[in-house]
MILUMDREN-179608 format. One record per residue (C-alpha): residue number from 1; x, y, z. Coordinates in steps of 0.25 Angstrom, whole numbers. Example, Ala and Ser with C-alpha at 12.3 -4.5 7.8 and 13.67 -1.06 7.14 Angstrom:
! MILUMDREN-179608
nr = 1 | east = 49 | north = -18 | up = 31
nr = 2 | east = 55 | north = -4 | up = 29
! end
This chain:
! MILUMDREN-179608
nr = 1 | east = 587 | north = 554 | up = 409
nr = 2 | east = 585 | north = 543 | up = 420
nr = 3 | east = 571 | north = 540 | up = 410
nr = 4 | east = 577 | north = 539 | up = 397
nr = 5 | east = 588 | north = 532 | up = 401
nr = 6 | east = 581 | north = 522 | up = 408
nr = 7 | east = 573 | north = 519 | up = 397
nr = 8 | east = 583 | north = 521 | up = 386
nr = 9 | east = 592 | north = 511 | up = 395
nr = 10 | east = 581 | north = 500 | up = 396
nr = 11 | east = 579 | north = 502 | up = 381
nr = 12 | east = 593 | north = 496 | up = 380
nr = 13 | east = 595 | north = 511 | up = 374
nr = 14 | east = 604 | north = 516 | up = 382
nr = 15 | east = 615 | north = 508 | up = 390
nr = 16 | east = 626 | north = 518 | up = 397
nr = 17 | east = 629 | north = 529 | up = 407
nr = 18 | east = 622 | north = 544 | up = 409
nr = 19 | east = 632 | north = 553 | up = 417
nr = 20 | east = 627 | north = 569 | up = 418
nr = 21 | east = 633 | north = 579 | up = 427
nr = 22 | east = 637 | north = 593 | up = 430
nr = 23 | east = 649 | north = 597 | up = 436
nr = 24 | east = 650 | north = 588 | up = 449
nr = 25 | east = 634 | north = 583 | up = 446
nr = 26 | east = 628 | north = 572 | up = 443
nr = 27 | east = 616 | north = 575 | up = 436
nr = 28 | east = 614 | north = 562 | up = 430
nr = 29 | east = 620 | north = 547 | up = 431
nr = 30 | east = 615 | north = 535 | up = 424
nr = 31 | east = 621 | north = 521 | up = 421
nr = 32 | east = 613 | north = 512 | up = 409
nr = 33 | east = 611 | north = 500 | up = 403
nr = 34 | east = 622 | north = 488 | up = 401
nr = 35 | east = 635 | north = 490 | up = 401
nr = 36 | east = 638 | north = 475 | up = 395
nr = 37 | east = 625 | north = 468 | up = 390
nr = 38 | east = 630 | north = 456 | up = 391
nr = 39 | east = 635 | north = 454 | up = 406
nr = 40 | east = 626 | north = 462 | up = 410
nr = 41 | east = 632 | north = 473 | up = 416
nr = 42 | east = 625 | north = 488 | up = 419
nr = 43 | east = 631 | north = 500 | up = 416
nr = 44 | east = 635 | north = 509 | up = 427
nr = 45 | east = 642 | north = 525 | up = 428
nr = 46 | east = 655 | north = 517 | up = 428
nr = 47 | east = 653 | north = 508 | up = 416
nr = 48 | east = 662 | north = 513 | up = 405
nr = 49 | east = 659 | north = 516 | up = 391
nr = 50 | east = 666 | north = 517 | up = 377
nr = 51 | east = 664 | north = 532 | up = 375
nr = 52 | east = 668 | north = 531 | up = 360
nr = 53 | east = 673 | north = 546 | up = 355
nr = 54 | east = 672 | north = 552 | up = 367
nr = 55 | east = 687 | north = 547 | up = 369
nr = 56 | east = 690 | north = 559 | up = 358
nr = 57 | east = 688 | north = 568 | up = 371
nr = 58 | east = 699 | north = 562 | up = 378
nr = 59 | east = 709 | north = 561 | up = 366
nr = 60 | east = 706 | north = 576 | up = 362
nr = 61 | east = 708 | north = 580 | up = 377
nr = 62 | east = 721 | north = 572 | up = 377
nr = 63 | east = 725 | north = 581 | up = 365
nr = 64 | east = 720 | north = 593 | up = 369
nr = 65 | east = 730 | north = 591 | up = 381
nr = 66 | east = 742 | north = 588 | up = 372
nr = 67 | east = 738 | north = 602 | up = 366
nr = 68 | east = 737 | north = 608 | up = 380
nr = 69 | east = 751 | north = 602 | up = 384
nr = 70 | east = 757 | north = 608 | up = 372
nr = 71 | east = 759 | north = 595 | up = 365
nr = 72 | east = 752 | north = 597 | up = 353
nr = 73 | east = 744 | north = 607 | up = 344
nr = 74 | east = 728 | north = 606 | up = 341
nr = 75 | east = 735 | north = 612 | up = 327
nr = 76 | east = 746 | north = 601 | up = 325
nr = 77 | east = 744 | north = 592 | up = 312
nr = 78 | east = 743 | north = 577 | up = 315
nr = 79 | east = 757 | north = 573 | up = 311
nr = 80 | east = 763 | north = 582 | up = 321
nr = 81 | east = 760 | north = 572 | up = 331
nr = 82 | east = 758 | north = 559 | up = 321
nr = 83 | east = 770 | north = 563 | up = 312
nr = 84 | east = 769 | north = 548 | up = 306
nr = 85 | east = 754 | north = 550 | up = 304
nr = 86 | east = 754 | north = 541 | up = 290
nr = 87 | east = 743 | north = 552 | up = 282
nr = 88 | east = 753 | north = 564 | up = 280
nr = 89 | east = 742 | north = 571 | up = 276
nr = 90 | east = 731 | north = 571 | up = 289
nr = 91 | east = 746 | north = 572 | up = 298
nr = 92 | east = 748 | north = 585 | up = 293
nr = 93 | east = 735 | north = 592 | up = 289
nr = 94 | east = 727 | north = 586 | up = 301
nr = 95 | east = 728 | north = 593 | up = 315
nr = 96 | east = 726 | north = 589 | up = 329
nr = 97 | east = 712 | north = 599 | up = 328
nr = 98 | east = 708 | north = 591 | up = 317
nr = 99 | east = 709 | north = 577 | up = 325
nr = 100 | east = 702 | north = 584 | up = 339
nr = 101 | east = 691 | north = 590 | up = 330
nr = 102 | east = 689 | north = 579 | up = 317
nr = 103 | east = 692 | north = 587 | up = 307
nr = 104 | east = 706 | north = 580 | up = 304
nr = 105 | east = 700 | north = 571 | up = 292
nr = 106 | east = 705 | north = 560 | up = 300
nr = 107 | east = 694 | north = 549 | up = 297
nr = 108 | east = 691 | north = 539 | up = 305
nr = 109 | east = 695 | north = 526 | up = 313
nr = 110 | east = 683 | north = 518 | up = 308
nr = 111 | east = 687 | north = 512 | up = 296
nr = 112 | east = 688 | north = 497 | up = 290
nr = 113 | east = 702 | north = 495 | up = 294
nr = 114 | east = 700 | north = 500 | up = 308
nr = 115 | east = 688 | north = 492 | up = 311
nr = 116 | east = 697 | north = 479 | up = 304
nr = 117 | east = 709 | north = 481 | up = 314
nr = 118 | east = 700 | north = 488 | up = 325
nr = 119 | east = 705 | north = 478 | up = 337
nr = 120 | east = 720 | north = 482 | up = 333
nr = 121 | east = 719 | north = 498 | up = 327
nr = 122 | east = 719 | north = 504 | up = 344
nr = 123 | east = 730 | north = 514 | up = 344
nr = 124 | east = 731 | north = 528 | up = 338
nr = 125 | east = 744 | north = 523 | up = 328
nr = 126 | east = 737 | north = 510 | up = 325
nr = 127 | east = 724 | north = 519 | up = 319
nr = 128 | east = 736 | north = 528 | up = 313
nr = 129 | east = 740 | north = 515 | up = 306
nr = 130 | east = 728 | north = 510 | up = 302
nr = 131 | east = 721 | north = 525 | up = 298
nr = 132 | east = 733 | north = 535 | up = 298
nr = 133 | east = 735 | north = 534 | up = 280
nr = 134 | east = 722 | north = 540 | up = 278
nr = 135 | east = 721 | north = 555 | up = 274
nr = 136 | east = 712 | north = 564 | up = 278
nr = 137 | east = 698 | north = 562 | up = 274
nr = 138 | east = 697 | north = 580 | up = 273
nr = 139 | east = 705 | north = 593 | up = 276
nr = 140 | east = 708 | north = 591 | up = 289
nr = 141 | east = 703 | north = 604 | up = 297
nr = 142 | east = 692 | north = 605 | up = 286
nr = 143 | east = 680 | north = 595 | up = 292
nr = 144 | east = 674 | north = 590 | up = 305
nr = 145 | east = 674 | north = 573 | up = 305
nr = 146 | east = 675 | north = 565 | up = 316
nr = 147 | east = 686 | north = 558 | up = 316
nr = 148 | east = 690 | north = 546 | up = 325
nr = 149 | east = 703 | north = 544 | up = 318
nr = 150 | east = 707 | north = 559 | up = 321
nr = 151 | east = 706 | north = 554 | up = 338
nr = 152 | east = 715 | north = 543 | up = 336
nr = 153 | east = 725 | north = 551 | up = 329
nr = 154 | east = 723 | north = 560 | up = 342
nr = 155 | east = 728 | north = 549 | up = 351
nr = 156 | east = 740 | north = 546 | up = 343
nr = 157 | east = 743 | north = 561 | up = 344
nr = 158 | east = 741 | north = 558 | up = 358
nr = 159 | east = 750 | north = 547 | up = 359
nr = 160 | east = 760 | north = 553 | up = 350
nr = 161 | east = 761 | north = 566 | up = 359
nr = 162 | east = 760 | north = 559 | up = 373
nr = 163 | east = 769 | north = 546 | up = 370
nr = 164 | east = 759 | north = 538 | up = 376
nr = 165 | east = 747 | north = 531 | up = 371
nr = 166 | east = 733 | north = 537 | up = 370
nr = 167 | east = 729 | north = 529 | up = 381
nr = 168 | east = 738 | north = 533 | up = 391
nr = 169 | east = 736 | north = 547 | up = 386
nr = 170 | east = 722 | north = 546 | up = 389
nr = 171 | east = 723 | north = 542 | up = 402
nr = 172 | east = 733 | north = 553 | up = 405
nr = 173 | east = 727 | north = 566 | up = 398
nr = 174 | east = 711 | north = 561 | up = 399
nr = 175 | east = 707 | north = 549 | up = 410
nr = 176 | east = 716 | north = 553 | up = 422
nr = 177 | east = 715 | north = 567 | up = 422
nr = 178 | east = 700 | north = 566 | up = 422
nr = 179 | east = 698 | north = 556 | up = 431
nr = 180 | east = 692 | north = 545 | up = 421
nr = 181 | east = 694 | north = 532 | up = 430
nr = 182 | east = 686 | north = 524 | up = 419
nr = 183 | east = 689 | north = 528 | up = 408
nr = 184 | east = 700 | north = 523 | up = 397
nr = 185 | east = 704 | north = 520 | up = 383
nr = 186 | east = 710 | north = 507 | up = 384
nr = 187 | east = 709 | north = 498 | up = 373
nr = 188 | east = 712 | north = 484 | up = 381
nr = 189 | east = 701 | north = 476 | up = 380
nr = 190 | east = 692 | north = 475 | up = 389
nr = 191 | east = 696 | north = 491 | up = 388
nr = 192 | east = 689 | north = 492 | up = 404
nr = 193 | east = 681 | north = 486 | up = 415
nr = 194 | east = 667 | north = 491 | up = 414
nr = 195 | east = 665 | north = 495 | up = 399
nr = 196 | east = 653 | north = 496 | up = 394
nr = 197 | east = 652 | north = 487 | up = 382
nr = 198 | east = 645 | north = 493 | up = 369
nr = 199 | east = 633 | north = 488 | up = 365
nr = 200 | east = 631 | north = 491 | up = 348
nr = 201 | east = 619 | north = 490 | up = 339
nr = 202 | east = 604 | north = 487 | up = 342
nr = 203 | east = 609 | north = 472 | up = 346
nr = 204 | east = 619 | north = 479 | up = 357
nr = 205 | east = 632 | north = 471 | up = 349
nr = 206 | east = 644 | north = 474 | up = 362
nr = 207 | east = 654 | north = 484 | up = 352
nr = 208 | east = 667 | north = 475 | up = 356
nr = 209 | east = 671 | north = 480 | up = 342
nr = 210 | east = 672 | north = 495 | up = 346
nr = 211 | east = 681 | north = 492 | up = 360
nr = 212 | east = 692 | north = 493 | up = 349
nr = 213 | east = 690 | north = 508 | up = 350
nr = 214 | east = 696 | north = 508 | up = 365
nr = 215 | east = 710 | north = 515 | up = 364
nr = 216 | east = 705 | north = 525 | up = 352
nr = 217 | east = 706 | north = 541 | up = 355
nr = 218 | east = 694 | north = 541 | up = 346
nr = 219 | east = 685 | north = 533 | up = 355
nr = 220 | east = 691 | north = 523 | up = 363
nr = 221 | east = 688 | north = 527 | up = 377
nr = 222 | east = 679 | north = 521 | up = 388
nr = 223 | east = 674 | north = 529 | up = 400
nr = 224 | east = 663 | north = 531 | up = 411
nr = 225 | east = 651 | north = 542 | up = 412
nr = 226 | east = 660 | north = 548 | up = 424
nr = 227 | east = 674 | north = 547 | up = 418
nr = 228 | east = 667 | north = 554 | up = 405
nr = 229 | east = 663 | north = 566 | up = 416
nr = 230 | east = 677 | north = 565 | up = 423
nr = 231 | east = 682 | north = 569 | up = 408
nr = 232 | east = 672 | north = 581 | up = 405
nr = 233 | east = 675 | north = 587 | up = 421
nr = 234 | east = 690 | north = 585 | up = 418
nr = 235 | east = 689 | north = 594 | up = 404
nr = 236 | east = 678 | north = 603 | up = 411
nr = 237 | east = 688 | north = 605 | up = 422
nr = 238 | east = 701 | north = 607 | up = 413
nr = 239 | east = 707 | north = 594 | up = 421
nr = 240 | east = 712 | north = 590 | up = 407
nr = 241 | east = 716 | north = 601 | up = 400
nr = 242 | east = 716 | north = 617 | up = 403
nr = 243 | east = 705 | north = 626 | up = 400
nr = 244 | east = 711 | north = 631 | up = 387
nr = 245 | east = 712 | north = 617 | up = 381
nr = 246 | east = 699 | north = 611 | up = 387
nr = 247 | east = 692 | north = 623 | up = 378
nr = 248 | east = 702 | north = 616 | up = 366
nr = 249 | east = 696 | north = 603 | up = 369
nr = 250 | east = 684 | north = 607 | up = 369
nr = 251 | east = 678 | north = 618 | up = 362
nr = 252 | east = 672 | north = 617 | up = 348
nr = 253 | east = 680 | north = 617 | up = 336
nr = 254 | east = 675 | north = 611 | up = 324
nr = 255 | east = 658 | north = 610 | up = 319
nr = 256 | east = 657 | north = 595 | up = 322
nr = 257 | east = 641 | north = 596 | up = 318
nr = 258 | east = 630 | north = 590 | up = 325
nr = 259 | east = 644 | north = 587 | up = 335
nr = 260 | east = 644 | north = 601 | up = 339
nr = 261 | east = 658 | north = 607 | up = 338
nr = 262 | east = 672 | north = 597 | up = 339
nr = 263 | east = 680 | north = 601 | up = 349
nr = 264 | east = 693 | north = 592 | up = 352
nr = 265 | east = 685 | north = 578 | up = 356
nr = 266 | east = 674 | north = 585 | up = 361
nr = 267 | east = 662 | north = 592 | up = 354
nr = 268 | east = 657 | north = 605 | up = 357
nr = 269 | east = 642 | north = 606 | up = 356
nr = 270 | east = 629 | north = 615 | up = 363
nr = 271 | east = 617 | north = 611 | up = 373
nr = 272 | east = 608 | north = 620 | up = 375
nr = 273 | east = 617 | north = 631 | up = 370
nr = 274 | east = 627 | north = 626 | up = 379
nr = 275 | east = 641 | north = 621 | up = 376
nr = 276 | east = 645 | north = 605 | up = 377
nr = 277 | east = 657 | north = 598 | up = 374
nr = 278 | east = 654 | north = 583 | up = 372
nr = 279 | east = 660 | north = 569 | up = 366
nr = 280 | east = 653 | north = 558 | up = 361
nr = 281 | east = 657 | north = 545 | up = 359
nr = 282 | east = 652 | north = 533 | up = 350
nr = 283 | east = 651 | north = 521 | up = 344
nr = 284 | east = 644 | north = 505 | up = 343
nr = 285 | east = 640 | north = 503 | up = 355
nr = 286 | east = 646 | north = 515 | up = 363
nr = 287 | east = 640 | north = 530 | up = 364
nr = 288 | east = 645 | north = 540 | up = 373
nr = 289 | east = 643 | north = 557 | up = 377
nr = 290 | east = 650 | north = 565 | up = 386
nr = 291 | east = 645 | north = 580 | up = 386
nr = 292 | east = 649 | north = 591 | up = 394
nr = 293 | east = 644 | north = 606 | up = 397
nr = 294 | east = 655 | north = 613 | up = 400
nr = 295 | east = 647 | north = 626 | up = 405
nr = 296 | east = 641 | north = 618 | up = 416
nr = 297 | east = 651 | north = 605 | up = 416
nr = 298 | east = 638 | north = 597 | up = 414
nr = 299 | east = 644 | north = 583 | up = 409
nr = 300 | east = 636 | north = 572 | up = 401
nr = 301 | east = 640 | north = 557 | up = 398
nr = 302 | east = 633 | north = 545 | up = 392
nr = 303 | east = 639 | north = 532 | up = 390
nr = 304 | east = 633 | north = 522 | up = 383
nr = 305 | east = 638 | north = 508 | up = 376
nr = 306 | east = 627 | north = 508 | up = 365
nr = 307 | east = 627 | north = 514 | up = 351
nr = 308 | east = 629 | north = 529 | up = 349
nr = 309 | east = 621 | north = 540 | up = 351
nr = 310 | east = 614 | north = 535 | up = 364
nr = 311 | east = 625 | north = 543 | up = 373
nr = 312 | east = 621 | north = 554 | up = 365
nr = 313 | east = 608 | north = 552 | up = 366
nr = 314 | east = 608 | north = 553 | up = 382
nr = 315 | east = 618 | north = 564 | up = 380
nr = 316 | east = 609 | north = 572 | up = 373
nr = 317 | east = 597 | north = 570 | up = 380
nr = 318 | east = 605 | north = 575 | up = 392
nr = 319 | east = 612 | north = 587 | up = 387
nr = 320 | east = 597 | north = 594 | up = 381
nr = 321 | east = 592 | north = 589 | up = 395
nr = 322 | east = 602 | north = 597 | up = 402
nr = 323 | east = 595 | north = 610 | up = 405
nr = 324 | east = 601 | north = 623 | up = 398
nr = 325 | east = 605 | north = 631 | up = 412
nr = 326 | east = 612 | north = 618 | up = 418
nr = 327 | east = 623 | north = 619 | up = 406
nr = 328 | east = 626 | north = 634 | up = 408
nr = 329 | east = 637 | north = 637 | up = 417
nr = 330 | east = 634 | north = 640 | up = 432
nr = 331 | east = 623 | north = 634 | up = 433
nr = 332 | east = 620 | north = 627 | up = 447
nr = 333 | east = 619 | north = 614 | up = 449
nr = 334 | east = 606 | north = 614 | up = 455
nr = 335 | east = 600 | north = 619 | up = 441
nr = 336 | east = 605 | north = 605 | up = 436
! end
């Protein structure tokens, strides 16, 4: 790992953190590249990155704890919750299951009229406003597709439910609990001290346009390698929700394809014939994987603020480079 990232770094390929451990191990730590190009400044294990859709993991979990607390049903329409949702159609016939698992015909966040009013659409009402007239693009229930619209419908569920904003929520059901000290959501700019800014294309254009995102259930959240681990430990270890409801979050529902099966945020997917549960996040000039083995509580993280797929690049060479017997449960530390 310490070879190819090296070189891959000096490439200008690769510009980011490396964080692998088991249980209470650190089996691998690197810091890469710059964090800004322009002042110079490195990356270090406490820079913070955008981590893009990995934030889905935090809005399902957030859910997922509403269900838990009785407050909601993974069966209940839409409208229940949004009963002023302006498509009467997709509030009656799409569920909270469809949103978790994108298979709610909600369509997507990225259009023309997003894009134009980007620096004023932030709240989960304002994209309602903006996107909340279309139908369904199919049956919901009757097909798999990603849906980042589905997310942000999420967080006004959230907000509706709780009676406060999806930020504070967050902080609340997520960050706190798990111990994430640098990690947030917040869509002030500059969003936090220390971000890495995103480098785009092969001329590394800074991806000011994309810090719009900050503040969206769908992909708006920044964090550190560590806090990222703090996360996976804290649902490992049933510091967020029970053990019942930890297997709803996680555990494959729905044939997502080459992604494995989707489970609520995360996908459920094999290595080595072993069981993963991972998120993976992306866009210009941001790429980002957490992975975890549950069996054997090894966890995976790369960060990166280059184009996608380079976190999953790295993630991958890892995961096929952990050897078989250290994923099984009870193996010892020393076989590491």
């Amino acid at each position: 790992m310490t070879a190819i990232l090296d070189e891959e770094s000096a490439a200008g390929r690769f510009s980011g953190t490396v964080l692998v451990t088991r249980r209470n191990e650190t089996l691998f730590t690197g810091a890469y590249g710059l964090a800004d190009r322009e002042r110079k400044t490195p990356v270090t294990m406490d820079t913070r990155f955008q981590i893009g859709s990995i934030t889905k993991l935090f809005t399902a979990t957030s859910i997922v704890r509403l269900i838990q607390d009785g407050r909601l049903s993974a069966a209940d329409p839409i409208g229940r919750h949004l009963p002023d949702y302006p498509n009467a159609e997709l509030a009656a016939k799409a569920t909270v299951h469809h949103l978790l698992t994108h298979t709610g015909g909600t369509g997507d966040i990225f259009t023309s009229a997003h894009w134009d009013r980007r620096d004023e659409i932030r709240t989960p009402d304002q994209f309602i406003a903006l996107l909340g007239r279309r139908p369904p693009t199919f049956e919901p229930g009757s097909m798999y597709d990603y849906s980042n619209y589905g997310y942000v419908l999420l967080g006004a569920i959230i907000e509706r439910i709780t009676g406060h904003g999806y930020l504070a929520d967050l902080d609340t059901a997520v960050l706190r609990p798990a111990g994430m000290t640098r990690s947030g959501n917040n869509p002030d700019e500059p969003p936090a001290p220390d971000l890495a800014i995103g480098y785009l294309g092969d001329d590394l254009t800074p991806n000011t346009d994309y810090r719009s995102l900050l503040g969206n259930p769908a992909g708006g959240a920044y964090a550190t390698a560590g806090d990222l681990r703090q996360f996976a430990l804290a649902i490992l270890r049933h510091d967020l929700l029970d053990a019942t409801h930890t297997d709803l979050l996680t555990t494959g529902k729905v044939n997502a394809g080459f992604n494995g099966r989707q489970a609520y945020g995360f996908a459920e997917q094999t290595v080595h014939s072993i069981r993963s549960i991972s998120g993976i996040g992306g866009f210009p000039g941001a790429s980002a994987v957490l992975t975890i083995h549950p069996a054997s509580e090894h966890v995976t993280v790369v960060l990166a603020n280059l184009d996608p797929p380079v976190a999953q690049q790295v993630a991958q060479f890892i995961d096929f480079a952990l050897p078989a017997a250290d994923l099984l449960p009870g193996a010892s530390a020393a076989q590491s």
